[in-house]
PQR file of N, CA, C, O and H, with PARSE charges and radii, in Angstrom:
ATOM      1  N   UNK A   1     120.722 102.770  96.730 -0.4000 1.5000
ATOM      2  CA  UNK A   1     119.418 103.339  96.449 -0.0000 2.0000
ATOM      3  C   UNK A   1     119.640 104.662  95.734  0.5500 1.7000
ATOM      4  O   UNK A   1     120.226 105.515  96.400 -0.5500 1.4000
ATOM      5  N   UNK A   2     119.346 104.927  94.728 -0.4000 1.5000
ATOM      6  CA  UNK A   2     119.371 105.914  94.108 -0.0000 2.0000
ATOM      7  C   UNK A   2     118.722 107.646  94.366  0.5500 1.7000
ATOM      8  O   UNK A   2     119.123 108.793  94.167 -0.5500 1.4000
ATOM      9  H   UNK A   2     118.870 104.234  94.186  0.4000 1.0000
ATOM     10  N   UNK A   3     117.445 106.939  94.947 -0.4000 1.5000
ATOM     11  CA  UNK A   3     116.291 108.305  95.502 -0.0000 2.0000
ATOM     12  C   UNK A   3     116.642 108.670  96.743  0.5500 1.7000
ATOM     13  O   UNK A   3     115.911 109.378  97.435 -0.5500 1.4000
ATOM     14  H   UNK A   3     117.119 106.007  95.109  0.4000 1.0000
ATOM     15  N   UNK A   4     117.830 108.208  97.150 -0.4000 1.5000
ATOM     16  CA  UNK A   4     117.922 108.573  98.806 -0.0000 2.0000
ATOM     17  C   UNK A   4     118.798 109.936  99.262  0.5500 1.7000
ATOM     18  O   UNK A   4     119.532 110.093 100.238 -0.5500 1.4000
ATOM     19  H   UNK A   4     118.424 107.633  96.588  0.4000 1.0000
ATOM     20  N   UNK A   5     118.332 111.128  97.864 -0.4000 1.5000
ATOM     21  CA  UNK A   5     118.414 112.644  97.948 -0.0000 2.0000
ATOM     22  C   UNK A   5     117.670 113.634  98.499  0.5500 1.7000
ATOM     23  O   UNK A   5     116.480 113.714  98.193 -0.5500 1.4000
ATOM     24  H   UNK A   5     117.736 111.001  97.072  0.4000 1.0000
ATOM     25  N   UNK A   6     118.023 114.190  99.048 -0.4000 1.5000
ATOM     26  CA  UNK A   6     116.981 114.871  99.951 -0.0000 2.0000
ATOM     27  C   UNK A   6     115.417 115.343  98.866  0.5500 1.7000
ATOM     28  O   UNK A   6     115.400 115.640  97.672 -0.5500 1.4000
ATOM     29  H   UNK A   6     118.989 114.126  99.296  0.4000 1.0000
ATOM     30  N   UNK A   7     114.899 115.303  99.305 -0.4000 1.5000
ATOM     31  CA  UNK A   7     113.410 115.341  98.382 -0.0000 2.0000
ATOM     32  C   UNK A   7     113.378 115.466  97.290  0.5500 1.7000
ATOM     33  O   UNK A   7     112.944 116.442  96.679 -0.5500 1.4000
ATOM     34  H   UNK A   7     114.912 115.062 100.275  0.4000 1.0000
ATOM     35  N   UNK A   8     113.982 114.180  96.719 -0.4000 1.5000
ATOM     36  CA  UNK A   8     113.690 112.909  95.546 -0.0000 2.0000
ATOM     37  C   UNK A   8     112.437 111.867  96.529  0.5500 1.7000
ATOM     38  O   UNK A   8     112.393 111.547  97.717 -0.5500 1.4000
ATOM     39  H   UNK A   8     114.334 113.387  97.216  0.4000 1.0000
ATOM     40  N   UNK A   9     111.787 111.660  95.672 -0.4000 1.5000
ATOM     41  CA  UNK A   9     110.823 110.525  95.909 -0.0000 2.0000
ATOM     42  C   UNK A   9     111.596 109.260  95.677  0.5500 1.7000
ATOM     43  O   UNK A   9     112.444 108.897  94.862 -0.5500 1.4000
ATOM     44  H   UNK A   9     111.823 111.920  94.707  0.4000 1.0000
ATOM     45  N   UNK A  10     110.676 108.465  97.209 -0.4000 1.5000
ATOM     46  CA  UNK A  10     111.303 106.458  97.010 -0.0000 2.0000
ATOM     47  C   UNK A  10     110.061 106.268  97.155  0.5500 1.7000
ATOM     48  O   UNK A  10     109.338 107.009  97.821 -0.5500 1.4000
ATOM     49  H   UNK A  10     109.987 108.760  97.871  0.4000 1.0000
ATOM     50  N   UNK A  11     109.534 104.846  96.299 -0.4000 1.5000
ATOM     51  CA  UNK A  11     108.491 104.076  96.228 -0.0000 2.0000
ATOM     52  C   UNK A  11     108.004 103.424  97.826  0.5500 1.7000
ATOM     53  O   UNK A  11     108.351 103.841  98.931 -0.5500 1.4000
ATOM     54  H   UNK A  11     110.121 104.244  95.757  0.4000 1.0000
ATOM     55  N   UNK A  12     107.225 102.440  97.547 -0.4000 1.5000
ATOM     56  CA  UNK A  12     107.157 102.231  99.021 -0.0000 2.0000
ATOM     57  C   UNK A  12     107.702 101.027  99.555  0.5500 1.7000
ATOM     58  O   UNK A  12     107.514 100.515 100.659 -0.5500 1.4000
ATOM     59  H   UNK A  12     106.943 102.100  96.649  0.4000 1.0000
ATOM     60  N   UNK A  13     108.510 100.602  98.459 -0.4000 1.5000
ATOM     61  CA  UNK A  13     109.486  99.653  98.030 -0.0000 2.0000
ATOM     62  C   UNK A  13     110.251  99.771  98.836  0.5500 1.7000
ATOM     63  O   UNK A  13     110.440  99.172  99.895 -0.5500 1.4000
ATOM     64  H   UNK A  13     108.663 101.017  97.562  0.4000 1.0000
ATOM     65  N   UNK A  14     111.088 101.157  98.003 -0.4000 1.5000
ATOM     66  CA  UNK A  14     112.593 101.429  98.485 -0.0000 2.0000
ATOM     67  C   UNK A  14     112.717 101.999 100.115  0.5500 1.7000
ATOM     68  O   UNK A  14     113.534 101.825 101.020 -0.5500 1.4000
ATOM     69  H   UNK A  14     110.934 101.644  97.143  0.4000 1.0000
ATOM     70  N   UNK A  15     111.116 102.972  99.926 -0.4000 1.5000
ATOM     71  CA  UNK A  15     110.940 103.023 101.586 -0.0000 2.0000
ATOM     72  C   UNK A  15     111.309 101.964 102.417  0.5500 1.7000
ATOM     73  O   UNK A  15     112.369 101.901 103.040 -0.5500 1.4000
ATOM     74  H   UNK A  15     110.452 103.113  99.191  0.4000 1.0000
ATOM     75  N   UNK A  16     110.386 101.106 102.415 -0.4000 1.5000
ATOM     76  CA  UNK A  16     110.310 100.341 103.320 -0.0000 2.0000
ATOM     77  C   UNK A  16     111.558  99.785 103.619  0.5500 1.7000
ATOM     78  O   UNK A  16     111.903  99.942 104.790 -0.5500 1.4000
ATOM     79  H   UNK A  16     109.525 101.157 101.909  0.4000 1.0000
ATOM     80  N   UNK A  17     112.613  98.959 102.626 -0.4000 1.5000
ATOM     81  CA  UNK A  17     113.980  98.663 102.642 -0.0000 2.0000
ATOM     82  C   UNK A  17     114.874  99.742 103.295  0.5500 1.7000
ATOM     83  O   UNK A  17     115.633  99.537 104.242 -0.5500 1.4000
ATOM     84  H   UNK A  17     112.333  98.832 101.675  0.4000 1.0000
ATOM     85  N   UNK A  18     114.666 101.011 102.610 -0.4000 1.5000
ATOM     86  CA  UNK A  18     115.720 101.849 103.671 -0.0000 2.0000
ATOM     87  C   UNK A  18     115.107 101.892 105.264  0.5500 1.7000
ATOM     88  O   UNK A  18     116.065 102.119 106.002 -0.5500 1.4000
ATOM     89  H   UNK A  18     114.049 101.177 101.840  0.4000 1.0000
ATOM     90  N   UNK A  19     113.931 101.764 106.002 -0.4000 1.5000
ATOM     91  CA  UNK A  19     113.687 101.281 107.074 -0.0000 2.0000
ATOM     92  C   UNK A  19     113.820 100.074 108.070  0.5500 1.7000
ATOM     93  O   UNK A  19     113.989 100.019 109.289 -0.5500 1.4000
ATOM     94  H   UNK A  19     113.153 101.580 105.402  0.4000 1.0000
ATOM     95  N   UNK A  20     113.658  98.999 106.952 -0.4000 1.5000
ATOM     96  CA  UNK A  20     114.217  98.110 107.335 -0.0000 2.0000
ATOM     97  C   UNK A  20     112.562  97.073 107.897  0.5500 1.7000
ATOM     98  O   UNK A  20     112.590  95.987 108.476 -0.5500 1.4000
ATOM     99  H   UNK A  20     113.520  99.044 105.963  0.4000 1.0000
ATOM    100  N   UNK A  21     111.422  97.779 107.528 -0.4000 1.5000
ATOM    101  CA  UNK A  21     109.941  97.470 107.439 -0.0000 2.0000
ATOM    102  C   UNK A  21     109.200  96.862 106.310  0.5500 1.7000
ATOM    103  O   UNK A  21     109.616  96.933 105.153 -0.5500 1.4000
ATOM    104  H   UNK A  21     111.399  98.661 107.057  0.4000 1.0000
ATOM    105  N   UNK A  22     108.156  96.293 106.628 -0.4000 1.5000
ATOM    106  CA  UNK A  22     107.615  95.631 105.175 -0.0000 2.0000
ATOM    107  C   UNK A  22     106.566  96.778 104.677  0.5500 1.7000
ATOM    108  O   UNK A  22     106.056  97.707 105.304 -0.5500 1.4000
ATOM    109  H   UNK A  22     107.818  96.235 107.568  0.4000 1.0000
ATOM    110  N   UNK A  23     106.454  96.430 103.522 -0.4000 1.5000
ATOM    111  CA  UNK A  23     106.016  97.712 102.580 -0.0000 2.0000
ATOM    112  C   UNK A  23     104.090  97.958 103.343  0.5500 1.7000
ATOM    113  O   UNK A  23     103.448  99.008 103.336 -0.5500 1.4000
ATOM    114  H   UNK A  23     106.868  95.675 103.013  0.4000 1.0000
ATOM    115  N   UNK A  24     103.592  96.424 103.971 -0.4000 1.5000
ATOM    116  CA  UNK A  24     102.631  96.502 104.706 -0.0000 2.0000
ATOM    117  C   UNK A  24     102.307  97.665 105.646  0.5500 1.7000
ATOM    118  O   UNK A  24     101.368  98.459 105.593 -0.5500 1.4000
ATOM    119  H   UNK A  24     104.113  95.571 103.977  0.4000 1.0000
ATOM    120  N   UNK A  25     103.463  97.557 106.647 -0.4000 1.5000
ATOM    121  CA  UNK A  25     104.270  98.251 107.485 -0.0000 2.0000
ATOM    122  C   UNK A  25     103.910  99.879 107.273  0.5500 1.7000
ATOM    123  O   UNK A  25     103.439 100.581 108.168 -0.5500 1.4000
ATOM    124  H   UNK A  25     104.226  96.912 106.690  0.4000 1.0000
ATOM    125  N   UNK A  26     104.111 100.178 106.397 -0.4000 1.5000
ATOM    126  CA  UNK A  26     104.346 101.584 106.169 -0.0000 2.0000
ATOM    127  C   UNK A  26     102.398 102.411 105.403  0.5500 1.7000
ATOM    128  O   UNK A  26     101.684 103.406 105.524 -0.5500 1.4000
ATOM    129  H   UNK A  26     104.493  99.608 105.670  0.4000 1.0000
ATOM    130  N   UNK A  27     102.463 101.029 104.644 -0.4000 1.5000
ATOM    131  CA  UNK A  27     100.544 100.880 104.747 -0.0000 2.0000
ATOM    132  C   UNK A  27      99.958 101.963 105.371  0.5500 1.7000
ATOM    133  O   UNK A  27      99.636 103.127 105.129 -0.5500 1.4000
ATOM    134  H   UNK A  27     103.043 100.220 104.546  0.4000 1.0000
ATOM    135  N   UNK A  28      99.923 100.535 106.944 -0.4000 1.5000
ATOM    136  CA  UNK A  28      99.526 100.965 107.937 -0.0000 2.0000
ATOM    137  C   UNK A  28      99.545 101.999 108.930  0.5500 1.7000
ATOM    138  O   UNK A  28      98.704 102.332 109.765 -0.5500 1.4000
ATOM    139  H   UNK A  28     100.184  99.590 107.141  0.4000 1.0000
ATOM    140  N   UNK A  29     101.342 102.681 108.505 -0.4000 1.5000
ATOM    141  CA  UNK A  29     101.366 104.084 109.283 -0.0000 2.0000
ATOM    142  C   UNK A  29     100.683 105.090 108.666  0.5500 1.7000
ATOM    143  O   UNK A  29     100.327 106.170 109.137 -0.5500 1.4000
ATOM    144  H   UNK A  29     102.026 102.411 107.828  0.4000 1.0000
ATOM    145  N   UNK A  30     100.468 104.458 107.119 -0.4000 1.5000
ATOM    146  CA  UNK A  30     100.541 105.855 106.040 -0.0000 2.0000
ATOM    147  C   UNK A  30      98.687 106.052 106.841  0.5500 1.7000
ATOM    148  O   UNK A  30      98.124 107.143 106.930 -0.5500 1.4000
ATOM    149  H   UNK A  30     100.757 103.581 106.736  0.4000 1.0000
ATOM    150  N   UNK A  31      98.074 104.712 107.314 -0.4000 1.5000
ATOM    151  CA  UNK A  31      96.513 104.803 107.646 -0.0000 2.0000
ATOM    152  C   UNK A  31      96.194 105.248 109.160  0.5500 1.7000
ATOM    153  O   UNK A  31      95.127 105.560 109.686 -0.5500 1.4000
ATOM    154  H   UNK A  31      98.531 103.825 107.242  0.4000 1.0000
ATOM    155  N   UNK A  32      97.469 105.166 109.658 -0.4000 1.5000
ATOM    156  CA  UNK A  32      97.031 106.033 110.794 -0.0000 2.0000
ATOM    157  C   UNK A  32      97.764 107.135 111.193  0.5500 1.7000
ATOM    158  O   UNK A  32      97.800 107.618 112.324 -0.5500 1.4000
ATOM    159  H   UNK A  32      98.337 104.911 109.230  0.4000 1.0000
ATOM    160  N   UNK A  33      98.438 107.561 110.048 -0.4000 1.5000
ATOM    161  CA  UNK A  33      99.056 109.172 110.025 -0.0000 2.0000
ATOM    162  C   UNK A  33     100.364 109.499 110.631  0.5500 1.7000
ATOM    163  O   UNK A  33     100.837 110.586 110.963 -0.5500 1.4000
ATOM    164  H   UNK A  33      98.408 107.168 109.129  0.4000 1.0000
ATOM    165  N   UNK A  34     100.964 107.975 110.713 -0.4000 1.5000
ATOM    166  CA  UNK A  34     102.583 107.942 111.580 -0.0000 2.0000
ATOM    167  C   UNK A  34     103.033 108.436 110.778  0.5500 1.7000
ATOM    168  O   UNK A  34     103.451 109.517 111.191 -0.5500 1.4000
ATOM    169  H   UNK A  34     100.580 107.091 110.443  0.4000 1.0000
ATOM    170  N   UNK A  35     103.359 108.224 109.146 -0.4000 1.5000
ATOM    171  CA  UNK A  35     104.212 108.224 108.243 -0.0000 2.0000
ATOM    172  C   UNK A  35     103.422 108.541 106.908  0.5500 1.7000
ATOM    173  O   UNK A  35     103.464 107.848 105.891 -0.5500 1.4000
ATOM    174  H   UNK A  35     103.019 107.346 108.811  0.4000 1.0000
ATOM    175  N   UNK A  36     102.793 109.549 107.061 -0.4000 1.5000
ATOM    176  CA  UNK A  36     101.927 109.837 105.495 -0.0000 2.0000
ATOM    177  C   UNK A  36     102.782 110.287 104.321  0.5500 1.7000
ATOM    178  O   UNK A  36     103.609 111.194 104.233 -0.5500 1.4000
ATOM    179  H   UNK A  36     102.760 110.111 107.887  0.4000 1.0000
ATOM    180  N   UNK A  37     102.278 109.256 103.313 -0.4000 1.5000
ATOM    181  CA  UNK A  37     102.741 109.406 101.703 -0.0000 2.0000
ATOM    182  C   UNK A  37     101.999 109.883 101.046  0.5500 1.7000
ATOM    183  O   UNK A  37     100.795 109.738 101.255 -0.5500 1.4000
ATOM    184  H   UNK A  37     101.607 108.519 103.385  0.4000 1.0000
ATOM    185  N   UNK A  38     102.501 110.648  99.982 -0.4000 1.5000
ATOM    186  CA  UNK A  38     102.334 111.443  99.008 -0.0000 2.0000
ATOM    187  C   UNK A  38     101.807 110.660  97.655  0.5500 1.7000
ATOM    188  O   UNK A  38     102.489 109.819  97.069 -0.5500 1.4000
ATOM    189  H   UNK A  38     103.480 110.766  99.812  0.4000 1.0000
ATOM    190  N   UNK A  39     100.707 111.000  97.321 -0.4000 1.5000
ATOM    191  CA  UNK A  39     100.418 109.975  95.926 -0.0000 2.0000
ATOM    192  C   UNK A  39     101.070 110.519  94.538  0.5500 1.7000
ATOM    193  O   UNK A  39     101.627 111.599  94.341 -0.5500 1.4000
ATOM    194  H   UNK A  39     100.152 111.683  97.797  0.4000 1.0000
ATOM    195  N   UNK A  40     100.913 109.807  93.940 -0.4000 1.5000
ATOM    196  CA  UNK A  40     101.494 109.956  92.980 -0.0000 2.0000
ATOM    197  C   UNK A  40      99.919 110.739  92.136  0.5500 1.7000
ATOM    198  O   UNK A  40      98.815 110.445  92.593 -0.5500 1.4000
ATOM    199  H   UNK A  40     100.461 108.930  94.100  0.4000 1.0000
ATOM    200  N   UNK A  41     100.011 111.482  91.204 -0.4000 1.5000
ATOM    201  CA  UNK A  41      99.200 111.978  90.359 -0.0000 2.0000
ATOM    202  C   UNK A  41      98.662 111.347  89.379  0.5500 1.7000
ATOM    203  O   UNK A  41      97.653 111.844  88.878 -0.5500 1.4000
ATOM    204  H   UNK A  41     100.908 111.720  90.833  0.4000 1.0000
ATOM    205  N   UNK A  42      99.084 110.346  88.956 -0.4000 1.5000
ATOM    206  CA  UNK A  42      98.468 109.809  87.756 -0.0000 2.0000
ATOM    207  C   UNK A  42      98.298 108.435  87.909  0.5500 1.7000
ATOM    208  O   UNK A  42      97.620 107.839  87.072 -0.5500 1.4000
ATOM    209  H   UNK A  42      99.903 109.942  89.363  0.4000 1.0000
ATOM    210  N   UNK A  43      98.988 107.613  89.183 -0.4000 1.5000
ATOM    211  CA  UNK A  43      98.505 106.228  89.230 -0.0000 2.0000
ATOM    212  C   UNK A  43      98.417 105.934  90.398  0.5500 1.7000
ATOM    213  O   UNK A  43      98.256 104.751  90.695 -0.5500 1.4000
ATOM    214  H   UNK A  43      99.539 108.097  89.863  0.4000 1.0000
ATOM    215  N   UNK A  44      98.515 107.124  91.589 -0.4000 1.5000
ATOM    216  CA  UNK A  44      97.733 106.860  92.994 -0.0000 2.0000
ATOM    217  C   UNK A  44      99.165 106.167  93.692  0.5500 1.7000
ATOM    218  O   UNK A  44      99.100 106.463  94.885 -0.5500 1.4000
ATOM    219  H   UNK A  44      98.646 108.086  91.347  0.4000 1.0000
ATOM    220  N   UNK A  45      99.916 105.691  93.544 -0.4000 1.5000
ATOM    221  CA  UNK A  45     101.200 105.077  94.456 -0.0000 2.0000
ATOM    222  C   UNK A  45     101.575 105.797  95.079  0.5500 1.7000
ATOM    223  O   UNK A  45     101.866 106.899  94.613 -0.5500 1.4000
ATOM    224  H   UNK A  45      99.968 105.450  92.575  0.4000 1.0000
ATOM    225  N   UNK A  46     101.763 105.481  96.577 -0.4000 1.5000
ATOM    226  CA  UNK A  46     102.896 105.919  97.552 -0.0000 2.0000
ATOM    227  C   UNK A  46     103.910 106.275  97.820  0.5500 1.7000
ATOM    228  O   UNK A  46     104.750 105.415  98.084 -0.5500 1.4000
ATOM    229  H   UNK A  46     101.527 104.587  96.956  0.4000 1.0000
ATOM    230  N   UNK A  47     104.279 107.673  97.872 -0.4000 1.5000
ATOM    231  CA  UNK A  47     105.230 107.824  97.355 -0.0000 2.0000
ATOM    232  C   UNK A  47     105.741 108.732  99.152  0.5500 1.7000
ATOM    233  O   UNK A  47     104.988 109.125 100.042 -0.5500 1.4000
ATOM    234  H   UNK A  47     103.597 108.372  97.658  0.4000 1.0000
ATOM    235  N   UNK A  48     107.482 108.785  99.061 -0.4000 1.5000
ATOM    236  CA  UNK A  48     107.394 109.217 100.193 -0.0000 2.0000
ATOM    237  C   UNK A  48     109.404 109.806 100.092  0.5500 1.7000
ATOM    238  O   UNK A  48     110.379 109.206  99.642 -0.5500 1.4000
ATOM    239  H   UNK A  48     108.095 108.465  98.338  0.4000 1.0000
ATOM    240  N   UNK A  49     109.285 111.063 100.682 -0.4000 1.5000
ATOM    241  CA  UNK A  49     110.015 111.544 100.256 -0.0000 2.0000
ATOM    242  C   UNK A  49     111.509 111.109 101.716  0.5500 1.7000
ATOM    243  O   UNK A  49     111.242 110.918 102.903 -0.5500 1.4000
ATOM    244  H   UNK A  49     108.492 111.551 101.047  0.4000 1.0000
ATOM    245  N   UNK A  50     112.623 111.073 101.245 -0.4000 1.5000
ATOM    246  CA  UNK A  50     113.711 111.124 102.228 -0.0000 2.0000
ATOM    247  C   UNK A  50     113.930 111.888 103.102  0.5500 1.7000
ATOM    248  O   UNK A  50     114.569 111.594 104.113 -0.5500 1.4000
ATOM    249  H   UNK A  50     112.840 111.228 100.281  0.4000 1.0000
ATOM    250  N   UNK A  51     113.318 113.269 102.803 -0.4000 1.5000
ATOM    251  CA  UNK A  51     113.520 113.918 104.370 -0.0000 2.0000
ATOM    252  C   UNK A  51     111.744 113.745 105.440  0.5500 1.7000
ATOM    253  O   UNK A  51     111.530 114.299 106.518 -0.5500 1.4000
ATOM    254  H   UNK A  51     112.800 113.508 101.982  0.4000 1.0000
ATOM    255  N   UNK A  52     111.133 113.174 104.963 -0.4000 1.5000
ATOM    256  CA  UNK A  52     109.798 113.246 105.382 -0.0000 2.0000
ATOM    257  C   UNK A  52     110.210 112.031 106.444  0.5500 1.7000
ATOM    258  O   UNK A  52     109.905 111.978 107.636 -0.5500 1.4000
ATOM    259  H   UNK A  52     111.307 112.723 104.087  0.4000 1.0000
ATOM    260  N   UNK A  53     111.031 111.017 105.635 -0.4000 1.5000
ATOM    261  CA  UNK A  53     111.667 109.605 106.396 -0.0000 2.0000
ATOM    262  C   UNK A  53     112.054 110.497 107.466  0.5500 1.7000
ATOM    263  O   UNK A  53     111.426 110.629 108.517 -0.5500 1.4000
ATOM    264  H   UNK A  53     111.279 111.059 104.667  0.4000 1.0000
ATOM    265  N   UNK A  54     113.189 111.144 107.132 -0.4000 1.5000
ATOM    266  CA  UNK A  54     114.232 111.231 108.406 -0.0000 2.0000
ATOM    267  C   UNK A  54     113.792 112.472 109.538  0.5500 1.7000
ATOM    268  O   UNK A  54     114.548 112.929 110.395 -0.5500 1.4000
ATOM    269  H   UNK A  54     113.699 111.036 106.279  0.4000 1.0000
ATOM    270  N   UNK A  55     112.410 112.870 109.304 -0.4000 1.5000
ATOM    271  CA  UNK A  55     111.879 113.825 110.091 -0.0000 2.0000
ATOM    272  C   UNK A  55     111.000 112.786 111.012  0.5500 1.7000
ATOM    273  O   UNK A  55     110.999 113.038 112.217 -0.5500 1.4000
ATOM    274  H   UNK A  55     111.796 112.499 108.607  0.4000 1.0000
ATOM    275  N   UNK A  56     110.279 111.683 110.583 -0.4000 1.5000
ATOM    276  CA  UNK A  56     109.714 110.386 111.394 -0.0000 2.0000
ATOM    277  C   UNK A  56     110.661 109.959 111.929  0.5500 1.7000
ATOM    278  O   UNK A  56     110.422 109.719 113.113 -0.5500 1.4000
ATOM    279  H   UNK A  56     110.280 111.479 109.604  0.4000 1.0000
ATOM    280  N   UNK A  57     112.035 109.653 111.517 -0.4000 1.5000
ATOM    281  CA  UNK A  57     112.619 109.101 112.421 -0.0000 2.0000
ATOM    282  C   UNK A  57     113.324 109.725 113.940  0.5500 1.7000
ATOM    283  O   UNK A  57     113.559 109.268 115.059 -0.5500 1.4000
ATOM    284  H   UNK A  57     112.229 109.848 110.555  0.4000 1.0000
ATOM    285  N   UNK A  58     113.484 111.002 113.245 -0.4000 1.5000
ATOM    286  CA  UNK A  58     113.946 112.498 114.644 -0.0000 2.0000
ATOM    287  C   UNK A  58     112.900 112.621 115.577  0.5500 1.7000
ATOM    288  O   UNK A  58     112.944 113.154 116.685 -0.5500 1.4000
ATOM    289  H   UNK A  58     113.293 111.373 112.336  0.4000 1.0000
ATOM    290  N   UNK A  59     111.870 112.023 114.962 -0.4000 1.5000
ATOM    291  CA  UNK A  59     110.577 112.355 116.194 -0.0000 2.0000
ATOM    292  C   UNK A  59     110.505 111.276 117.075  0.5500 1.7000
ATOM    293  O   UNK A  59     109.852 111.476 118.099 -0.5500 1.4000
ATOM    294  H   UNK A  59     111.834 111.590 114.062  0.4000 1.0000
ATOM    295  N   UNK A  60     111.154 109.889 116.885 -0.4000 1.5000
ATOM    296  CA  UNK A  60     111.419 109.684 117.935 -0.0000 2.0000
ATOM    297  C   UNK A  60     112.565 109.292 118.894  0.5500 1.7000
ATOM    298  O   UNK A  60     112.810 108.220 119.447 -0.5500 1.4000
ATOM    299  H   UNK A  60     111.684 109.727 116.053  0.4000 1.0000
ATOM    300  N   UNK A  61     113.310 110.716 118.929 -0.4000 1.5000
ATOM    301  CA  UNK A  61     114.050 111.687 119.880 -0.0000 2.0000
ATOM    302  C   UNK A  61     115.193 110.252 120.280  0.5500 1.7000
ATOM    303  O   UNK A  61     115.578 110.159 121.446 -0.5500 1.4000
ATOM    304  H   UNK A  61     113.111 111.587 118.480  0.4000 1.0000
ATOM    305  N   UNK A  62     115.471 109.633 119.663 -0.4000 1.5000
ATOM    306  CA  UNK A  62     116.935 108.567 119.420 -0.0000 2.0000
ATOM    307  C   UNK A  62     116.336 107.252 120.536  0.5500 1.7000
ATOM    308  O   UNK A  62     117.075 106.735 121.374 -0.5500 1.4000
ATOM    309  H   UNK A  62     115.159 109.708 118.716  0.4000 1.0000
ATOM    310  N   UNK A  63     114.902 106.868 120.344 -0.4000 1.5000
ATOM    311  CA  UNK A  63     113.974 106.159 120.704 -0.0000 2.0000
ATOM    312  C   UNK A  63     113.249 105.470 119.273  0.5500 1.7000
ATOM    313  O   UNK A  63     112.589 106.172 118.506 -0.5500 1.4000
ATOM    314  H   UNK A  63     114.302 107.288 119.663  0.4000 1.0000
ATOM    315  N   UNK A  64     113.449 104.181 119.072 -0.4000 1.5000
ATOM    316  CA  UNK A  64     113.123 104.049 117.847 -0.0000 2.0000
ATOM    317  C   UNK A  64     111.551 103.248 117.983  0.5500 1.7000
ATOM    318  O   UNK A  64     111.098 102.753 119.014 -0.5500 1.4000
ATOM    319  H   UNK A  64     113.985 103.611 119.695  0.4000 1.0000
ATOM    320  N   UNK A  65     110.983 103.281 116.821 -0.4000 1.5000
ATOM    321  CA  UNK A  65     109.454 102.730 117.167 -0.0000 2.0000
ATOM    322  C   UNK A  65     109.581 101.229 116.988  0.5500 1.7000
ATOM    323  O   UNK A  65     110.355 100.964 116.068 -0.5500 1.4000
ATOM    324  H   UNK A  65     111.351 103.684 115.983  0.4000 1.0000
ATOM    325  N   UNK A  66     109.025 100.091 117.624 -0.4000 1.5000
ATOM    326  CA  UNK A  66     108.500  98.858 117.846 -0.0000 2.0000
ATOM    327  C   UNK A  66     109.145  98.410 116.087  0.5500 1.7000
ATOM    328  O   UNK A  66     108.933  98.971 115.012 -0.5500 1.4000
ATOM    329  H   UNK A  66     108.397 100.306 118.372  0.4000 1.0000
ATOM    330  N   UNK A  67     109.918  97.265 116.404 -0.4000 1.5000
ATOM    331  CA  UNK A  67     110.473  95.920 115.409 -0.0000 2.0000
ATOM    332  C   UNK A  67     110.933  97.741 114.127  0.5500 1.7000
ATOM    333  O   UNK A  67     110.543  97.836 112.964 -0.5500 1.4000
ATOM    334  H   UNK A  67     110.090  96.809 117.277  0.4000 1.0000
ATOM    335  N   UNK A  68     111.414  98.364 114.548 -0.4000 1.5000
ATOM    336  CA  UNK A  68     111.817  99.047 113.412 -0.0000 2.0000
ATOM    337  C   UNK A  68     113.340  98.921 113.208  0.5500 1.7000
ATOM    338  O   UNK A  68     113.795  99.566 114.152 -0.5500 1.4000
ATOM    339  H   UNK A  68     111.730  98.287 115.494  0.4000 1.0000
ATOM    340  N   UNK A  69     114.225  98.511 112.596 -0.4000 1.5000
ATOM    341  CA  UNK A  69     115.205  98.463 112.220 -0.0000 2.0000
ATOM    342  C   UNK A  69     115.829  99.346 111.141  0.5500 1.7000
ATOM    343  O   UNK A  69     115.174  99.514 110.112 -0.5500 1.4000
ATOM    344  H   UNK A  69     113.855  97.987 111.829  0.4000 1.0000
ATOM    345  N   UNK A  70     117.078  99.954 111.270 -0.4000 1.5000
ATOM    346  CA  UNK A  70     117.285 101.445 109.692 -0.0000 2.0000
ATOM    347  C   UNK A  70     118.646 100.439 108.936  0.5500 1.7000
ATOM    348  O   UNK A  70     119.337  99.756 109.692 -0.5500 1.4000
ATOM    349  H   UNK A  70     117.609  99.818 112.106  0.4000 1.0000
ATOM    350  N   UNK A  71     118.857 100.438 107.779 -0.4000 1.5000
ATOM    351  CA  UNK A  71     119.731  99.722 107.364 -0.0000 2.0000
ATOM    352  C   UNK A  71     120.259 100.555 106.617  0.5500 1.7000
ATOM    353  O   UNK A  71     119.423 101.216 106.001 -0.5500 1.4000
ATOM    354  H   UNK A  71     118.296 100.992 107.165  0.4000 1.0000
ATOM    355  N   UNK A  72     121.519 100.860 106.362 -0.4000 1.5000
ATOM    356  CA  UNK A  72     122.477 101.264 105.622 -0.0000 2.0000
ATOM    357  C   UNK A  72     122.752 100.717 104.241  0.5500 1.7000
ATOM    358  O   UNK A  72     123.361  99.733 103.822 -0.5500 1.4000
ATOM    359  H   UNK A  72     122.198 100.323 106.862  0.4000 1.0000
ATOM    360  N   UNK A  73     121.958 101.895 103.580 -0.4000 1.5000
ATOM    361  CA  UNK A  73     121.999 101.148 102.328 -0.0000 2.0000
ATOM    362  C   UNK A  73     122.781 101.737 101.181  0.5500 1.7000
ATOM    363  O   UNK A  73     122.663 102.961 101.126 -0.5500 1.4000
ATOM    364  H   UNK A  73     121.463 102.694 103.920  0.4000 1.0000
ATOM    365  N   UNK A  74     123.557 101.197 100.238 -0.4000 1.5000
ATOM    366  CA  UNK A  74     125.032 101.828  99.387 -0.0000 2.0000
ATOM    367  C   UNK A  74     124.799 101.491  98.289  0.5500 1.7000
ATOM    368  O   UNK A  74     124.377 100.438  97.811 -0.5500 1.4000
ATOM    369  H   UNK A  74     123.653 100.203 100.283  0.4000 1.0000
ATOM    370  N   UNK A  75     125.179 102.723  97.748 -0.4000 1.5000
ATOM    371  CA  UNK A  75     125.089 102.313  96.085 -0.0000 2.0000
ATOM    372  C   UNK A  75     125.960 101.689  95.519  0.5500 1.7000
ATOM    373  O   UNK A  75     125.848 101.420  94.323 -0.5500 1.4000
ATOM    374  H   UNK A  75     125.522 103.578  98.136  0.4000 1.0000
TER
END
């Protein structure tokens, strides 16, 4: 994955794959404020930055949330 620099933007694509969630998935957090993304300015897409990821994932304290899986992903 290329964007997976500390605040470089990933789509909600690459999100979701480095989580290991469907892009639905992240939808739905972005609608109830688990995991809010950042739009894009000129065509409204979801955008969501790598440390914003790994600050959702520290919050829950090495307790991970329901069917969430993290995958190791290499360039």
């Amino acid at each position: 994955m290329h964007n997976k620099v500390m605040g470089r933007y990933m789509t909600i694509k690459e999100a979701a794959k480095y989580l290991g969630v469907s892009s639905l998935t992240l939808r739905n957090w972005d609608k109830r404020g688990k995991l809010v993304a950042v739009r894009h300015p000129v065509n409204n897409y979801r955008l969501y930055t790598y440390s914003d990821i790994e600050k959702f994932l520290k919050s829950f304290e090495g307790r991970r949330p329901r069917k969430l899986k993290v995958r190791l992903i290499e360039d």
